[in-house]
MARBA-3410 file (N, C-alpha, C, O; in Angstrom, 1 decimal):
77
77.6,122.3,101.1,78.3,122.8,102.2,79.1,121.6,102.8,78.5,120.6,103.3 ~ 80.3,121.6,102.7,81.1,120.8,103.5,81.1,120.8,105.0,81.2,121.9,105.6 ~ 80.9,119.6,105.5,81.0,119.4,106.9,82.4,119.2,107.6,83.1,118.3,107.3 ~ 82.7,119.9,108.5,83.9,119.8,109.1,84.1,118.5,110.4,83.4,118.2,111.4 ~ 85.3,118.1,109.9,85.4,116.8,110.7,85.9,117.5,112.5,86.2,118.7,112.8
85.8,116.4,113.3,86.2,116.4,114.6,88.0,116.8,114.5,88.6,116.2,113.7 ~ 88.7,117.8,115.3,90.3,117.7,115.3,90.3,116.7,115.9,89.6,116.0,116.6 ~ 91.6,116.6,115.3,92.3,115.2,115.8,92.6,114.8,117.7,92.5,113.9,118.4 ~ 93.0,116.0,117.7,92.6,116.4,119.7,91.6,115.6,120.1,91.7,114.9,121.1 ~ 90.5,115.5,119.5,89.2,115.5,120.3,89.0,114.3,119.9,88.2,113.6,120.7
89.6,113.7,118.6,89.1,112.1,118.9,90.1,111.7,120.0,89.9,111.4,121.2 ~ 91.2,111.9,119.4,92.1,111.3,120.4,91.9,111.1,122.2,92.2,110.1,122.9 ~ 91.3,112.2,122.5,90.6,111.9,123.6,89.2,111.3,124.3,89.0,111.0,125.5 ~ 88.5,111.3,123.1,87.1,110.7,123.4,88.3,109.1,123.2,89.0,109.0,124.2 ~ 88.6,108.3,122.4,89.5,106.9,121.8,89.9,106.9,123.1,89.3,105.9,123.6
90.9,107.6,124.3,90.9,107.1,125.6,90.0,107.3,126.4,90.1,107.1,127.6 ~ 88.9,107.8,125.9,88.1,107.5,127.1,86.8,106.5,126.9,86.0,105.9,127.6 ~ 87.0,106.6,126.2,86.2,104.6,125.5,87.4,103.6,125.9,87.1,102.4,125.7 ~ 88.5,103.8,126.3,89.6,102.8,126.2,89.6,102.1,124.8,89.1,100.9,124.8 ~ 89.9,102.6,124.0,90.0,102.1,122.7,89.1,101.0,122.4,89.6,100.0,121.9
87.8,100.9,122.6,86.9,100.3,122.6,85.3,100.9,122.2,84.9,101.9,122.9 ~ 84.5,100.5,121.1,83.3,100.2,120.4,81.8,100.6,121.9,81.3,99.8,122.6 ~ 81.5,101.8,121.9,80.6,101.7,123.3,79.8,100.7,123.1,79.8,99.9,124.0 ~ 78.8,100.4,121.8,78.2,99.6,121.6,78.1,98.2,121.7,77.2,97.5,122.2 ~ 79.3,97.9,121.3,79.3,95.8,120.8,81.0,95.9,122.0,81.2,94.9,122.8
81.7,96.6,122.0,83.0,96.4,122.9,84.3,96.3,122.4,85.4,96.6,122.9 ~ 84.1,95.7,120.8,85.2,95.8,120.1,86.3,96.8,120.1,86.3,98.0,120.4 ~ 87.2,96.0,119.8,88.6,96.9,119.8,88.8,98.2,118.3,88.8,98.0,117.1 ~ 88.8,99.0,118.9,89.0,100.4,117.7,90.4,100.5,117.2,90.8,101.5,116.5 ~ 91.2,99.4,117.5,92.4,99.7,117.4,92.9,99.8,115.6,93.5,100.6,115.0
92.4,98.9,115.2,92.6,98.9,113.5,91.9,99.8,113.1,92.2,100.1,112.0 ~ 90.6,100.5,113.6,90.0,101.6,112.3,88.9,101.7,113.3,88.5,100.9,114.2 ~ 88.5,102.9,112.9,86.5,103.0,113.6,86.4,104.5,112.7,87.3,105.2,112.2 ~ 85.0,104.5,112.8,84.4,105.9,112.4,83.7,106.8,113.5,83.1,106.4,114.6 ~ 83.9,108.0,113.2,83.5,109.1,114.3,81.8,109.2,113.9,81.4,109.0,112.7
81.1,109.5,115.0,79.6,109.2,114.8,79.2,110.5,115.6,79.7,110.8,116.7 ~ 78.3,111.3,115.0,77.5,112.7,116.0,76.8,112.1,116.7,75.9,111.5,116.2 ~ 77.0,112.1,118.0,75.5,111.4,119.0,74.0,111.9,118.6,73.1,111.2,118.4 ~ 74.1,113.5,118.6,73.0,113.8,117.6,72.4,113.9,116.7,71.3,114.4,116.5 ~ 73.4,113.1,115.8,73.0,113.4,114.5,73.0,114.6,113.4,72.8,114.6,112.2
73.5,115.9,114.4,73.8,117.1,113.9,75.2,116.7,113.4,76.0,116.5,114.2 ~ 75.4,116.6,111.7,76.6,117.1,111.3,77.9,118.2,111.9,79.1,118.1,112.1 ~ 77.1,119.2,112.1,77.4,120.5,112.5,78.0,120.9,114.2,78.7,121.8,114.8 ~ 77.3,119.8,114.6,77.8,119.8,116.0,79.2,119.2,116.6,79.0,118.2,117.2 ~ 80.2,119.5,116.6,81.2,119.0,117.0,81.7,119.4,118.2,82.8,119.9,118.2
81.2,119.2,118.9,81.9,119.3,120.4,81.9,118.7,120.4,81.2,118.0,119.7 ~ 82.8,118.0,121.2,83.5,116.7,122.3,82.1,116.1,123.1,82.7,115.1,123.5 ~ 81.5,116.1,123.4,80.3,115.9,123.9,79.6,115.1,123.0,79.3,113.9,123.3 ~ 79.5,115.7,121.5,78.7,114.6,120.7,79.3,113.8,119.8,79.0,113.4,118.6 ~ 80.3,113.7,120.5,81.4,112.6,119.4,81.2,111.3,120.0,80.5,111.4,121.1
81.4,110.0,119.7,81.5,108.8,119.5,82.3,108.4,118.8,82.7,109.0,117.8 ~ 82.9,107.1,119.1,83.7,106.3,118.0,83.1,105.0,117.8,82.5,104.5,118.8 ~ 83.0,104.5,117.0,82.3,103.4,116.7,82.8,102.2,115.7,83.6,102.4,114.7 ~ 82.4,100.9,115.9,83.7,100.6,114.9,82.9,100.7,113.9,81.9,101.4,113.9 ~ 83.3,99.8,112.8,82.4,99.6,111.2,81.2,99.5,111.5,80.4,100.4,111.6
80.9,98.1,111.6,79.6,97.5,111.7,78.8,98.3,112.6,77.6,98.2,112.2 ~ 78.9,98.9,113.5,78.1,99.5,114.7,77.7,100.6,114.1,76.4,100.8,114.0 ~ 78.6,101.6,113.5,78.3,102.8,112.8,77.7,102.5,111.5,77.3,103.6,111.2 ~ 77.4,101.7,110.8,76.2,100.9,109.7,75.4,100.8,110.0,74.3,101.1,109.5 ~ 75.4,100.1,111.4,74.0,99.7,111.7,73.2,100.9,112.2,72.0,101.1,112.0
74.0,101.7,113.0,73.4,103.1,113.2,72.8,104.0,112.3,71.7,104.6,112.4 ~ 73.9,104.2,110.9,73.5,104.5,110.0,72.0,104.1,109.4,71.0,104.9,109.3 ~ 72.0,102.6,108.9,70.7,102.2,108.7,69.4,102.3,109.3,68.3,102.0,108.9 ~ 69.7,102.8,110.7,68.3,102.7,111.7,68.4,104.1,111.5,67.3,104.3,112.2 ~ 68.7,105.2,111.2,68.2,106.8,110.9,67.9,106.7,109.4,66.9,107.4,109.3
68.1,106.4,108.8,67.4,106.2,107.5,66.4,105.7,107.3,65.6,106.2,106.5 ~ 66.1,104.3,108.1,64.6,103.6,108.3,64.0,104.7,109.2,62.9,105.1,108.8 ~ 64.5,105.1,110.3,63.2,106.2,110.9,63.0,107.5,110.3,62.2,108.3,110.8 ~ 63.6,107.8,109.0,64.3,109.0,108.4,62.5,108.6,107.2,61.4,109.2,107.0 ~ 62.8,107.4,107.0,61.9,107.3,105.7,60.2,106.9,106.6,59.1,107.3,106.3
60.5,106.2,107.7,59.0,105.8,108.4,58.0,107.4,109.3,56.9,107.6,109.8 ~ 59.4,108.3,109.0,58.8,109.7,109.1,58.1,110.7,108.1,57.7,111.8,108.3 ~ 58.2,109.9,106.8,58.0,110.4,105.7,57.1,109.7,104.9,56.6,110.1,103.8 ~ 56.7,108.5,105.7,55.2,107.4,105.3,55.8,106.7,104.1,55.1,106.0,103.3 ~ 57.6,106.9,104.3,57.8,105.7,103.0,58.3,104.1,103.5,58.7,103.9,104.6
58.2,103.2,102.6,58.5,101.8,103.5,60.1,101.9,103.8,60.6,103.1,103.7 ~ 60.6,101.3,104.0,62.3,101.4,104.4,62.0,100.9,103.5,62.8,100.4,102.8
END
């Protein structure tokens, strides 16, 4: 099943209301960032659980649901 991305509307408005800026670390989004589910639900795309994040911030998020993804399943990271 393909997951449907955020419209372009809805980043564009969450991106001014971070002021083009990383909530995490502060960085500037201006060159590139990735859209991030605050929940975690793919499937959820309201404006509510959107985030922008830059690279690194959204990696490192990435990697901390995977380590608790596996420490919930009794495997080592």
């Amino acid at each position: 099943m393909k997951r449907k991305d955020f419209p372009s509307w809805k980043v564009k408005q969450v991106y001014l209301a971070q002021e083009g800026a990383c909530p995490r670390c502060g960085s500037s989004l201006e060159y590139g960032f990735h859209r991030n589910h605050k929940d975690g639900n793919s499937a959820n795309n309201e404006i509510d659980n959107l985030k922008l994040l830059c690279v690194e911030c959204h990696r490192d998020t990435l990697g901390a649901s995977i380590t608790e993804h596996r420490k919930q399943e009794g495997k080592s990271p």
